[in-house]
C-alpha positions in Angstrom: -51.7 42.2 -25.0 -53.7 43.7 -22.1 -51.3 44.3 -19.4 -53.3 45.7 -16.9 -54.9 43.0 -15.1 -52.5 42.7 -12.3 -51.2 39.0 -13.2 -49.0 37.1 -15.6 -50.2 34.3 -18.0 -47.1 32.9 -19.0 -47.2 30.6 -15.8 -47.4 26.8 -16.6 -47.9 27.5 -20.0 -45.3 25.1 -21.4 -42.7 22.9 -20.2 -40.3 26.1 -20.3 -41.4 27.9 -17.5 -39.1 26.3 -15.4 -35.5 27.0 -16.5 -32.3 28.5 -15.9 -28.5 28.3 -15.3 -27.2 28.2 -12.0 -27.1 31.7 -11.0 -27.0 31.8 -7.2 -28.0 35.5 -5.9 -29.8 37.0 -3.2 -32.0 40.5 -3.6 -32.2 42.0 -0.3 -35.3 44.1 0.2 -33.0 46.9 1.5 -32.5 50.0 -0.3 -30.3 49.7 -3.0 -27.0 51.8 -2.6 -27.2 53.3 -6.7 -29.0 52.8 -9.3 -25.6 52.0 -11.2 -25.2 49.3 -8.6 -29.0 48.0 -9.7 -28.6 48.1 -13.5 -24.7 46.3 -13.4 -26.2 43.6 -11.5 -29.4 43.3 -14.1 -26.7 43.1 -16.7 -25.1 40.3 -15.1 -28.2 38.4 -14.6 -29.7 38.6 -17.9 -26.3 37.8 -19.6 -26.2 34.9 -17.4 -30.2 34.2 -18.2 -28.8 34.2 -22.3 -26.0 32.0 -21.8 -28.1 29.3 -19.9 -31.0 29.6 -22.6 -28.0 29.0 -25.1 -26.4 26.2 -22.9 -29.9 24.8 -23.2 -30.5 25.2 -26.7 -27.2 23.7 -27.4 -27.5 20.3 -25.1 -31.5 19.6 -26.9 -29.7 19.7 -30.8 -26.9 17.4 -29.4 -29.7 14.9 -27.4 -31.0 14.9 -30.8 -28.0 13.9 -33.0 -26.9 11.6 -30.4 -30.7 9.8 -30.0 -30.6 5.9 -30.5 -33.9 5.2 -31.4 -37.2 6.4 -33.0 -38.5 6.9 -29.3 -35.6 9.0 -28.6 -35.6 11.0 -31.3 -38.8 12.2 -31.4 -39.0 12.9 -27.3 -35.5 15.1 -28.4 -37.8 17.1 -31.0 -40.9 17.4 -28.7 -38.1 19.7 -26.2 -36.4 21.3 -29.3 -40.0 22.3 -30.3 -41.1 23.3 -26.3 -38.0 25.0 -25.9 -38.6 27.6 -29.2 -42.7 28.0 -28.6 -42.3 31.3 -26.7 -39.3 32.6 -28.7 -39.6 31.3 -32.3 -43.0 29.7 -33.5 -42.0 28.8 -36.7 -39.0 27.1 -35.5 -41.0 25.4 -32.8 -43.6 24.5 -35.5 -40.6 23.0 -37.8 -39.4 20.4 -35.3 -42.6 18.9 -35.2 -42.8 18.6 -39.1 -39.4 16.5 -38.8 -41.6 14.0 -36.7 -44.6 14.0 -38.9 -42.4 12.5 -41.6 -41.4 10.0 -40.0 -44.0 9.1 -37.0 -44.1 6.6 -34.3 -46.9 5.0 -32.7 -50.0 6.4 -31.4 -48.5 7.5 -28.0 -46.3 9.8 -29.8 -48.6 10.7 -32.4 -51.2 12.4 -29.3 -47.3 14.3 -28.0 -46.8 15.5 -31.6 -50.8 16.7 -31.1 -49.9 18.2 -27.2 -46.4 20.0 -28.7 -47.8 21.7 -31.8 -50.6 23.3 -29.4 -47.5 24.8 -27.8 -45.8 26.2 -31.5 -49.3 27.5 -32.2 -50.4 29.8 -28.7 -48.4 32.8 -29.2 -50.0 33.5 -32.6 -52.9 31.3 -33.3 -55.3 30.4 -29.6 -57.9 29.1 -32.1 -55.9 26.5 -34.0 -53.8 25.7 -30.3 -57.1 25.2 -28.9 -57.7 22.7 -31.6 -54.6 21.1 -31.3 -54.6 20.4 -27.5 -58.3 19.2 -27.9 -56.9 16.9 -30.9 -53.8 15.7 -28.1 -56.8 14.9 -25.5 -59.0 12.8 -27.9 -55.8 10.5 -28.6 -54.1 10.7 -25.4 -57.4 9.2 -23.4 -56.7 5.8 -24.8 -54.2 5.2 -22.5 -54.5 4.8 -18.8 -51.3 5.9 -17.6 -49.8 8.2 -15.8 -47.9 10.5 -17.7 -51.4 10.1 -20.3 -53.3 11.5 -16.9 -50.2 13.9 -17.0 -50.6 15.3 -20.5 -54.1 15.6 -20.5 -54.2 17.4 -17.3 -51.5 20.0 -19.4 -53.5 20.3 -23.0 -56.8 21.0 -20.5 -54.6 23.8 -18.5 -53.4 25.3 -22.0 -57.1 25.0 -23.8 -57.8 27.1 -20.3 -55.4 29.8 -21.1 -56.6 30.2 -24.3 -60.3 30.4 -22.9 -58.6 33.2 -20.6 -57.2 35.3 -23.3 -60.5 35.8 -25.2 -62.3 36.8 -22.0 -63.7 33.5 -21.0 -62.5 32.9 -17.5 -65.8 31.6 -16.1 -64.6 28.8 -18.9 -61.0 28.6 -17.5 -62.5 28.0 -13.5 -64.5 25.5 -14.7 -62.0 23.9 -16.6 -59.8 23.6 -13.5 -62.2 22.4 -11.6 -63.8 19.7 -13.4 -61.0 18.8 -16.2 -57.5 19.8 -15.2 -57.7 19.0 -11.2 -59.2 15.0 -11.6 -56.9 14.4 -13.7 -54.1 15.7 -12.0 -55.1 14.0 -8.9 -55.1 10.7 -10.9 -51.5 11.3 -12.5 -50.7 11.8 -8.6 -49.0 14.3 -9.8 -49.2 17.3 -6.4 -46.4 20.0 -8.0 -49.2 20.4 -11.1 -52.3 20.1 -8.3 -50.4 22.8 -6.8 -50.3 24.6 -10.6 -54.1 24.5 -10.2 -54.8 26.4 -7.0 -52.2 28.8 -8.2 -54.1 29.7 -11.3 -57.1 29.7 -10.1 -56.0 32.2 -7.1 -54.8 34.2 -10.2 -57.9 34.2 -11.7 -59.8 34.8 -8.2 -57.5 37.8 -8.1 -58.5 39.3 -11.5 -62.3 39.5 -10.5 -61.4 40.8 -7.2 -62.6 37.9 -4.9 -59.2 38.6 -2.9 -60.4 35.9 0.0 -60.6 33.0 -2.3 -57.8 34.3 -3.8 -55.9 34.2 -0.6 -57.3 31.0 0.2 -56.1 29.2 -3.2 -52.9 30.6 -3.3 -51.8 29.6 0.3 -53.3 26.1 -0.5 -50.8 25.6 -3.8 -48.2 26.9 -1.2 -49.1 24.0 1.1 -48.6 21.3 -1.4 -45.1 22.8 -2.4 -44.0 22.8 1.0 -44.6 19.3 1.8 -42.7 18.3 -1.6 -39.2 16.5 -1.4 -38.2 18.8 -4.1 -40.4 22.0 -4.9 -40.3 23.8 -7.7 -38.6 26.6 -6.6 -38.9 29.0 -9.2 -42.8 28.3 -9.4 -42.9 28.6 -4.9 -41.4 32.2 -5.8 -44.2 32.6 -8.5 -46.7 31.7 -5.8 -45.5 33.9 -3.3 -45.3 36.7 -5.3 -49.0 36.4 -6.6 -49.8 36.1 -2.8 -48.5 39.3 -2.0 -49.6 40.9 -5.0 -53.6 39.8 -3.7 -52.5 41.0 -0.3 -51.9 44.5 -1.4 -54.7 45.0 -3.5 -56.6 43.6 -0.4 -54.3 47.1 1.5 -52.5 44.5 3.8 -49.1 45.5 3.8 -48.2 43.2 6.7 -49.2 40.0 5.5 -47.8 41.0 1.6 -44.4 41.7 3.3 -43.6 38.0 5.0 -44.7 36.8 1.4 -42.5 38.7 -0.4 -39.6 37.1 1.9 -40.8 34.5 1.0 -40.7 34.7 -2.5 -37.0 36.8 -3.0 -35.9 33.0 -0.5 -37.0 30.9 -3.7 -35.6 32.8 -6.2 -32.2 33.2 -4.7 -32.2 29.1 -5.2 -34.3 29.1 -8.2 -32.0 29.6 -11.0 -35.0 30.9 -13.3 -34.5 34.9 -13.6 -37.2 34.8 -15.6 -39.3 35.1 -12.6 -37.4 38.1 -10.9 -39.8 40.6 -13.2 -43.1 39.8 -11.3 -41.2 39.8 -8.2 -39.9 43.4 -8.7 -43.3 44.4 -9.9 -44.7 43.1 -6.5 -42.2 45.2 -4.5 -42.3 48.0 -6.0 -46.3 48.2 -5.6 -45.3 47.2 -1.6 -43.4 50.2 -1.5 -45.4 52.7 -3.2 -48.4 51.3 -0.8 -45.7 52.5 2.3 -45.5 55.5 0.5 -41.7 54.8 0.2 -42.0 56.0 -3.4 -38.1 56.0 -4.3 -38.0 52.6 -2.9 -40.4 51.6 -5.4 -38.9 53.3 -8.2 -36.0 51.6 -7.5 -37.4 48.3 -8.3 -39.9 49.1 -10.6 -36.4 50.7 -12.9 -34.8 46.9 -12.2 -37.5 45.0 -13.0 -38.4 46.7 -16.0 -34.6 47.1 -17.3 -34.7 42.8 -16.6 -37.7 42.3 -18.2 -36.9 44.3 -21.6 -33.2 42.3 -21.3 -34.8 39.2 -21.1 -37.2 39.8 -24.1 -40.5 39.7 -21.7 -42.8 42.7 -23.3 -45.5 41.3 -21.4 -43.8 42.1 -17.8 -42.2 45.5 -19.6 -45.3 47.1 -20.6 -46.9 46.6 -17.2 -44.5 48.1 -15.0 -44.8 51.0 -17.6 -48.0 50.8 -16.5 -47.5 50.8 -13.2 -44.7 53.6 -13.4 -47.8 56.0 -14.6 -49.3 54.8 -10.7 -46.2 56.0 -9.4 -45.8 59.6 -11.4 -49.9 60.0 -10.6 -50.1 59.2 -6.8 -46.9 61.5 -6.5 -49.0 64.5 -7.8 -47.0 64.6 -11.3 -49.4 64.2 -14.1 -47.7 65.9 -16.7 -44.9 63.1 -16.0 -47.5 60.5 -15.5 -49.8 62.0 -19.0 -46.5 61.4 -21.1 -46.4 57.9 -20.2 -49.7 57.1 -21.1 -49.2 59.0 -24.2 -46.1 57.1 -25.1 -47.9 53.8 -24.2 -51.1 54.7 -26.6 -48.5 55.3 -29.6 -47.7 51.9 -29.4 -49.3 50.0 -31.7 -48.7 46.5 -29.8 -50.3 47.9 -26.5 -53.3 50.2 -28.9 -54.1 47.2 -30.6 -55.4 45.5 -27.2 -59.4 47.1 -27.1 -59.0 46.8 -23.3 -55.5 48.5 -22.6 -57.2 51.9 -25.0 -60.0 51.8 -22.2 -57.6 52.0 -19.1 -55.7 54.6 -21.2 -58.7 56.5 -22.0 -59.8 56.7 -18.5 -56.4 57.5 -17.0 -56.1 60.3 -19.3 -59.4 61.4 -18.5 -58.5 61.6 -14.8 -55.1 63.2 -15.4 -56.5 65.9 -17.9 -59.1 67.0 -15.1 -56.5 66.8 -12.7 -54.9 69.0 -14.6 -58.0 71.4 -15.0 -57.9 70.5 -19.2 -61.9 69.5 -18.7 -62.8 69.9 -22.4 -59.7 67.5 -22.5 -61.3 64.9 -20.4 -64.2 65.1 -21.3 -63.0 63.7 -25.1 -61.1 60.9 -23.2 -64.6 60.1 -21.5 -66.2 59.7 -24.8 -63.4 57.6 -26.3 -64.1 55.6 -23.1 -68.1 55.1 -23.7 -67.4 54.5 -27.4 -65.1 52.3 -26.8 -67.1 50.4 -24.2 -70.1 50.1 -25.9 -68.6 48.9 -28.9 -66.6 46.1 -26.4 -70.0 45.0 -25.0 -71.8 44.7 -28.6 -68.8 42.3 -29.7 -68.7 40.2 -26.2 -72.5 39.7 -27.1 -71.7 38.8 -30.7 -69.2 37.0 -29.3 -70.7 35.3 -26.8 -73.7 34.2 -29.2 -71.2 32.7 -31.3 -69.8 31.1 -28.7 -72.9 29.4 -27.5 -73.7 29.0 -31.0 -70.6 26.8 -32.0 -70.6 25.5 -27.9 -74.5 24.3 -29.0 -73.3 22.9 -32.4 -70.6 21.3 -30.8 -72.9 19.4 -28.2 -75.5 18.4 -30.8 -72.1 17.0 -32.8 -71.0 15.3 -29.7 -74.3 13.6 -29.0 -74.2 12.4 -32.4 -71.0 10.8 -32.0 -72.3 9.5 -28.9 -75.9 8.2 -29.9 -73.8 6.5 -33.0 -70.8 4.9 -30.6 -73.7 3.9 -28.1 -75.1 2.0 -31.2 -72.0 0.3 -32.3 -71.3 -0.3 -28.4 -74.5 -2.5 -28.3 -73.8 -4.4 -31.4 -70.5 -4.9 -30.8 -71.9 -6.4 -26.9 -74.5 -8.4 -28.9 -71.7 -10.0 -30.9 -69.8 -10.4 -28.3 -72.4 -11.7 -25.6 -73.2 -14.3 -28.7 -69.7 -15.4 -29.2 -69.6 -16.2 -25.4 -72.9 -18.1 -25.2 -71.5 -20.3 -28.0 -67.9 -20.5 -26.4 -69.7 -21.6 -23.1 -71.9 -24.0 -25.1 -69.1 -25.6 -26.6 -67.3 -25.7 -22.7 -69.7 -27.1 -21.6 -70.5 -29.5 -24.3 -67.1 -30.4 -23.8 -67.0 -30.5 -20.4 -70.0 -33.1 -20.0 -68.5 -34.8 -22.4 -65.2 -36.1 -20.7 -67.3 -36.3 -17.8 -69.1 -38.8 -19.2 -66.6 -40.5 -20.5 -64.6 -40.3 -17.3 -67.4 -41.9 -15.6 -68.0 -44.8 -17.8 -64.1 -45.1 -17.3 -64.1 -45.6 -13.7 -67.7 -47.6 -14.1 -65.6 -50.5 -16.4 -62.3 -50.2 -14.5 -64.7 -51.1 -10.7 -66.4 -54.0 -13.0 -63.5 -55.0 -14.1 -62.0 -54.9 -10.5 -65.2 -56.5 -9.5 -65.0 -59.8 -11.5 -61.2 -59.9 -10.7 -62.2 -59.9 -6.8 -65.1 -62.3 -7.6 -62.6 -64.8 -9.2 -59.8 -64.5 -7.1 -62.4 -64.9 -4.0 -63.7 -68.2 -5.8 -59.9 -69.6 -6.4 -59.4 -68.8 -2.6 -62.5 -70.5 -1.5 -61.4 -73.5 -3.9 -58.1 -72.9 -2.5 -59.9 -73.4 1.2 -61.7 -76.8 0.4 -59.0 -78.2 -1.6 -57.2 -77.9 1.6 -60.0 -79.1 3.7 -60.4 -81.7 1.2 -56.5 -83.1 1.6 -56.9 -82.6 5.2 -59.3 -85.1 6.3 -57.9 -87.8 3.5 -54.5 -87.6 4.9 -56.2 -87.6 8.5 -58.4 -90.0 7.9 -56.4 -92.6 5.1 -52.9 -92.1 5.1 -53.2 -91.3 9.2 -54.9 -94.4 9.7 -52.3 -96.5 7.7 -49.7 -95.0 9.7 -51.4 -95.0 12.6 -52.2 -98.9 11.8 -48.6 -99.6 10.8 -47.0 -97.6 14.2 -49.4 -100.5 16.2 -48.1 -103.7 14.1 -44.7 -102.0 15.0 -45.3 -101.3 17.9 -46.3 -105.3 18.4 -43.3 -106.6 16.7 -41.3 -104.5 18.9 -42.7 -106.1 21.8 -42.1 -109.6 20.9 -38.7 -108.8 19.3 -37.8 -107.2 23.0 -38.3 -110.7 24.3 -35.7 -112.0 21.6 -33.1 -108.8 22.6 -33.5 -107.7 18.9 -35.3 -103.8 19.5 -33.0 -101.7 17.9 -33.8 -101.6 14.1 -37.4 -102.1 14.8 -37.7 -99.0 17.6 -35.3 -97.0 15.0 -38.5 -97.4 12.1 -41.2 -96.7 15.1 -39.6 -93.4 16.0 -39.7 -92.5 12.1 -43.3 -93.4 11.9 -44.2 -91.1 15.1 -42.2 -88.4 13.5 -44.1 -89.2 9.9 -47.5 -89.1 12.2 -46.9 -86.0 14.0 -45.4 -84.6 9.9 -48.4 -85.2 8.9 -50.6 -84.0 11.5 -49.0 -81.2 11.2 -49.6 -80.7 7.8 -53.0 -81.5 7.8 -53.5 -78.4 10.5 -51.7 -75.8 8.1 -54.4 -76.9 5.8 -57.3 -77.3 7.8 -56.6 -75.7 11.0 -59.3 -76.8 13.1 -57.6 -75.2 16.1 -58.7 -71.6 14.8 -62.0 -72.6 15.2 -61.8 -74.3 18.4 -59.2 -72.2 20.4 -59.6 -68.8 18.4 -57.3 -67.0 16.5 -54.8 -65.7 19.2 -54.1 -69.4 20.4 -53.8 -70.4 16.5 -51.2 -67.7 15.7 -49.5 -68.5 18.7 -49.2 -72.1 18.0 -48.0 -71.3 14.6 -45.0 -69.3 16.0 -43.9 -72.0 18.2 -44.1 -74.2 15.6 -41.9 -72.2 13.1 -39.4 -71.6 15.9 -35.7 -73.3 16.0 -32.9 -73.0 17.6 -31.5 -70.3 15.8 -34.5 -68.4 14.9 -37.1 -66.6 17.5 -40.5 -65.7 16.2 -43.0 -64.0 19.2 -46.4 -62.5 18.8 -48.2 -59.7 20.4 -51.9 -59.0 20.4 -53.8 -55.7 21.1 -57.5 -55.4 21.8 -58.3 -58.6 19.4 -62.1 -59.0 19.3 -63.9 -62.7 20.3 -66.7 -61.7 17.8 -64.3 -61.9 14.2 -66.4 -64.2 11.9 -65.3 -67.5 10.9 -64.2 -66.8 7.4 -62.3 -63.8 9.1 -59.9 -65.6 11.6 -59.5 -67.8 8.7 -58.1 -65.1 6.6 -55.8 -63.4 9.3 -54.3 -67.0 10.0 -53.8 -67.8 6.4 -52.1 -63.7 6.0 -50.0 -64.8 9.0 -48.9 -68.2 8.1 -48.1 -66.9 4.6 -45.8 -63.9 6.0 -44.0 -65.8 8.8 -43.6 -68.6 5.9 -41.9 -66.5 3.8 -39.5 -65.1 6.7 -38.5 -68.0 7.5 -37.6 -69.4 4.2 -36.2 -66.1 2.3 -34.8 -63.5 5.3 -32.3 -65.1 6.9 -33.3 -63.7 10.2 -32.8 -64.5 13.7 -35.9 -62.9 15.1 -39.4 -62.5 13.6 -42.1 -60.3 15.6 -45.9 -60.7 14.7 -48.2 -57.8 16.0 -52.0 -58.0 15.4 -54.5 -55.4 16.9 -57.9 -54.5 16.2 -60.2 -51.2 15.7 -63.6 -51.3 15.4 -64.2 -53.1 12.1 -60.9 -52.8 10.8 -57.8 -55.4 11.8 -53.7 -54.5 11.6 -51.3 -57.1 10.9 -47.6 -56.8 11.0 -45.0 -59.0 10.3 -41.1 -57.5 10.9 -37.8 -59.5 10.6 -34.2 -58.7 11.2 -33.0 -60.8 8.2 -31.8 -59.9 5.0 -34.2 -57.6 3.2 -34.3 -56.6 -0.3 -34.5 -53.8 -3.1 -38.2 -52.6 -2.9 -37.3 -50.8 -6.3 -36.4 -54.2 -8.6 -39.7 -55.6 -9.0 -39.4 -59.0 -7.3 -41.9 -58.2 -4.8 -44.6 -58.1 -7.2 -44.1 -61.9 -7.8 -41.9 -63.5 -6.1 -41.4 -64.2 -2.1 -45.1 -66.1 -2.1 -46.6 -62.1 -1.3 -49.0 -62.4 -4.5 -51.3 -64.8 -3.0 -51.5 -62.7 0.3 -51.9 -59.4 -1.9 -55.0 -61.2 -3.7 -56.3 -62.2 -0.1 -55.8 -58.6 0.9 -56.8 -57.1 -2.0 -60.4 -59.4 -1.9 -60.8 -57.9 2.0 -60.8 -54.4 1.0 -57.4 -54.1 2.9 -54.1 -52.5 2.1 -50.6 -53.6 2.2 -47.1 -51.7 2.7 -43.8 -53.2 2.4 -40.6 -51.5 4.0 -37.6 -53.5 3.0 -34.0 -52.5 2.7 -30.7 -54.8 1.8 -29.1 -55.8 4.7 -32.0 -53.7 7.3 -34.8 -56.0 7.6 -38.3 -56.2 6.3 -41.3 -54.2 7.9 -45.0 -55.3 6.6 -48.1 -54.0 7.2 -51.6 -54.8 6.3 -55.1 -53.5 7.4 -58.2 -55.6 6.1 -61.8 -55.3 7.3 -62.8 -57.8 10.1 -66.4 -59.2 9.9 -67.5 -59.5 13.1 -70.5 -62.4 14.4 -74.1 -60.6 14.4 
């Protein structure tokens, strides 16, 4: 592992990175009292760090004995398998093989994909890689959230892995055009915050310090203005911020951040963090020259870091020990350490760590005046280097090579899904245009039939109009007809036999014998006027000759008696109605006060006729009786079918508001032909 580029990778890695009992401590910047004091309280922490990886361990296997359903089960062995990929691979790698046997659905399937990239990092970036690309293929059929989420994560991870072979051009642009849209679509602003974080880490390892700055204070920005920050990766933040501060030689702005950071780890609960914070400090102090100070954390962090299992953190505080020993003046002290470090074969293995070495050495041995000494370091160096840049070309060829292979793959793929894209829009467009056709086919269809419908239903309406009009007009001159012979026969009998009567009377008056004689006269005047009377209600010559107001009127007096009161009121009533139309608003009248008088038992009738324009209002209301509106007997009986023929035949419409024991209310609007 090459330890000596200033920054930690294990950030965001995983779902792990954020863990931890409840230890609640606080690490003053102050000089520590003893070294004994230092180390007992590294114990404590680390011990505490165990139990609550433990604790966590322990709560994961019972979620998973206790899970309900499929669903459950397998989320329980996606953690297991999270919570062993930095500590046991194979274990890690095993849980996941429990879910394979026994697999989901497809959303689970991509997770199974996402977690086995984690089991695979520590030993295998290649196959990870390929595993986190293999999570994003199946996790970009859905359109969630927490899809958004996971594919944001298997991006950041494919990163890492990009960063680790030397590729961090690959890991920027990653960030920028994979990891951060998709964040931002997750709306997900603790991982956008993850983002500027790493890429002010990565700023940091090719020394663009100002955009380092910049990044890191922007992921600090979205963390503050969280509800609930994640405190432990705050600290992270801080810490890298003071770290780039340093190396920029600002002391004062690296201090505040350092706080800053020992503030969020105090409520963090994630030791795991403390290492990099110690690291930070101690480089703080050596830059004030307060080089015990320094050692003082740099002996914490690294006893915490070895404790906790973090080799990583260990070996570069080693590292940064040598920095101490060197700017102090002691080589020897400082060669020994370097020495020790290049016997390891972890840290020899790493190409780039034997360059820092070999340089380092070379400086120390001419410090020390051992010249030949150096001078071997500074061909180990130049070997060393050479042979670095011929593989990064060979490397970098292949690289473009398998990137170029890839592409042409990919635009395959694509030229292939473009194809069955177009038929499957061809079939589909067909399908529609035949679907449509039938609609439509349809639709004209019932239109059609709708129309003829309503075209046979207004015939049929017609020729009922047409022959209720004719019986009404038959209706009229049979009327007309019986009219003038009772006027002009059975009238003139009477008439005639009222004068004989009327004769006899007169001679019989000179006898003193009136009295049966005048009795039969008076019955004969009151048969005469009967009949006159009738005669008018079927020929009502007085519509004609007076108008309708006068007739209506006339009617109403006539209906009256001594127990029943029938008035009429008119309201803008038009000289100009037609003939046939007075006719038919007398015979509507006559029909309705008629049938008050006979059925509602009323004591006072009220007729109201008015007039707008072309269209006439008639209504009839009575005090009497009433009836049930809801039986039926309105459609036939109480003489109303005739005047809803007559109504019906004058384009008019008729409303009937009745009620036992309330009264009847009826209204009717017809057209009124007006005179030209």
């Amino acid at each position: 592992m090459n330890f000596f580029s200033g920054y930690s990778l294990n950030f965001l890695q995983q779902e792990h990175i954020h863990r931890g009992e409840n230890v609640i401590f606080r690490w003053s910047l102050a000089i520590f009292e003893t070294m004994r004091l230092a180390f007992l309280f590294l114990l404590i922490l680390s011990a505490e760090y165990l139990r609550a990886q433990q604790q966590i361990a322990d709560s994961l296997e019972q979620a998973l004995q206790h899970a309900g359903s499929d669903t459950a089960k397998a989320m329980a062995l996606f953690k297991l398998s999270d919570f062993w990929s930095d500590k046991d691979s194979l274990k890690s790698a095993s849980f996941l093989d429990v879910y394979a046997k026994n697999r989901v659905n497809e959303w689970y399937n991509a997770l199974e994909k996402f977690y086995r990239g984690g089991a695979l990092f520590s030993f295998d970036i290649y196959a990870s890689q390929q595993a986190y690309m293999e999570a994003e293929k199946l996790l970009s059929a859905f359109e969630t959230k927490d899809a958004y989420r996971y594919r944001a994560r298997a991006w950041h991870n494919f990163g890492i892995g990009e960063q680790l072979q030397d590729r961090e051009k690959e890991f920027v642009e990653i960030l920028l055009s994979k990891y951060l849209p998709l964040v931002r679509k997750a709306g997900d602003a603790s991982l956008e915050s993850s983002a500027y974080t790493s890429l002010g880490l990565v700023m940091m390892n090719f020394a663009d310090y100002t955009r380092a700055v910049s990044y890191l204070k922007r992921a600090a920005t979205i963390q503050d203005s969280l509800n609930y920050p994640n405190k432990a990766l705050v600290s992270n933040i801080y810490t890298t911020l003071a770290k780039t501060y340093l190396f920029q030689g600002d002391s004062a702005s690296a201090k505040p951040a350092l706080i800053k950071a020992n503030q969020f780890l105090a409520v963090a609960n994630d030791s795991s963090y403390y290492p990099d914070y110690y690291l930070a400090a101690s480089r703080y102090h050596s830059f004030a020259a307060n080089r015990d100070q320094a050692k003082v954390y740099l002996d914490s962090g690294q006893a915490l870091a070895e404790r906790l299992g973090m080799q990583y953190e260990a070996y570069t505080m080693e590292f940064e020990r040598y920095r101490l020993l060197r700017d102090a003046g002691d080589y020897a002290a400082a060669k020994r350490i370097l020495l020790a470090m290049l016997n390891r074969s972890d840290i020899r293995s790493v190409s780039k760590n034997r360059i820092q070495i070999y340089m380092a050495m070379a400086t120390l041995d001419s410090s020390l005046g051992n010249m030949k000494a150096a001078f071997n370091w500074v061909n180990l160096y130049a070997e060393l280097n050479d042979s670095l840049s011929l593989i990064k070309s060979r490397t970098d060829l292949a690289y473009m090579e398998a990137r170029y292979k890839t592409a042409e793959q990919e635009n395959q793929l694509l030229t292939l899904r473009n194809s069955n894209e177009r038929k499957t829009f061809y079939i589909r467009l067909i399908i529609a245009i035949v679907i449509a056709i039938v609609l439509f086919s349809l639709y004209y269809y019932l239109q059609r039939r709708r129309k003829y419908q309503q075209a046979a239903l207004l015939i049929q309406k017609q020729r009922q109009l047409e022959i209720t009009k004719a019986q009404l007009e038959g209706e009229e001159t049979e009327r007309n007809r019986l009219a003038r012979d009772l006027h002009d026969g059975l009238g003139g009998m009477l008439s005639g036999i009222k004068l004989n009567l009327s004769e006899l009377i007169h001679v019989r008056q000179a006898e003193r014998e009136p009295s049966a004689l005048a009795i039969i006269s008076r019955r004969v005047d009151q048969s005469v006027d009967e009949l006159r009377r009738i005669a008018r209600n079927l020929a009502p010559e007085s519509i004609l000759q007076y108008g309708i107001i006068n007739s209506i009127e006339s009617l109403c007096h006539r209906m009256k008696s001594d127990t029943l009161n029938i008035s009429a009121q008119f309201i803008d009533i038009s000289d100009q109605l037609s003939s046939k139309a007075k006719v038919d608003i007398f015979r509507i009248v006559q029909e309705l006060v008629v049938n008050a008088v006979k059925h509602s038992k009323a004591s006072e009738i009220l007729v109201q006729c008015s007039q707008s324009t072309d269209r006439f209002y008639i209504t009839v209301e009575d005090n009497g009786c009433g009836f049930n509106t809801t039986t039926g007997v309105i459609k036939d009986g109480f003489g109303l079918h005739s005047v809803r023929k007559r109504v019906e035949l004058l384009n008019g419409s008729m409303q009937l508001d009745s009620q036992a024991g309330q009264g009847t209310v009826i209204n009717i609007e017809i057209d009124a032909e007006q005179n030209g």
